[in-house]
C-alpha positions, -999 to 999 in steps of 0.1 A, spaced: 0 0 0 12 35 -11 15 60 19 10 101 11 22 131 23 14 165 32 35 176 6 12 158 -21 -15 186 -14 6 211 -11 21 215 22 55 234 22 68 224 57 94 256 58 81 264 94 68 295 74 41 283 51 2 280 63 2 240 57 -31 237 73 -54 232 45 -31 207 31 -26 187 60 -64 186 60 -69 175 27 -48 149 31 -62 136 58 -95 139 41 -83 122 14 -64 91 35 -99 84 55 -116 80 26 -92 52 8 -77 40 41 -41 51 28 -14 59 58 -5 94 62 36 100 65 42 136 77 78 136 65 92 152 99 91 188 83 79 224 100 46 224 96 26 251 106 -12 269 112 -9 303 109 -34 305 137 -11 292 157 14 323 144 -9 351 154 -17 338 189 21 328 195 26 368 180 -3 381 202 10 363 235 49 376 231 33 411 221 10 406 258 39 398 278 60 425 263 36 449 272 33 436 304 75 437 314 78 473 298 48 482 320 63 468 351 
């Protein structure tokens, strides 16, 4: 059986990149035809996760140059 990868529907994995919808799809896609997901051990990232990571540094920097 042939496993797939992120990179298959178009994940970059540069640590950079919003992969999300890609990692998605794949999974979509590996449900549906029982095919094994390999994520490659890449960056992947949600760029959700960016802005909240950038909101909390910005909330504790505020918070040190107010103390």
């Amino acid at each position: 059986m042939r496993n797939i990868y992120y990179e298959d529907f178009g994940a970059k994995g540069d640590g950079k990149t919003d992969d999300m919808s890609a990692i998605a799809l794949c999974h979509e896609y590996a449900n549906k035809y029982n095919i094994p997901v390999v994520a490659g051990g890449k960056d992947y990232c949600s760029a959700k996760y960016y802005a909240l990571e950038n909101s909390l540094h910005r909330l504790l920097l505020l918070v040190w140059l107010l103390c």
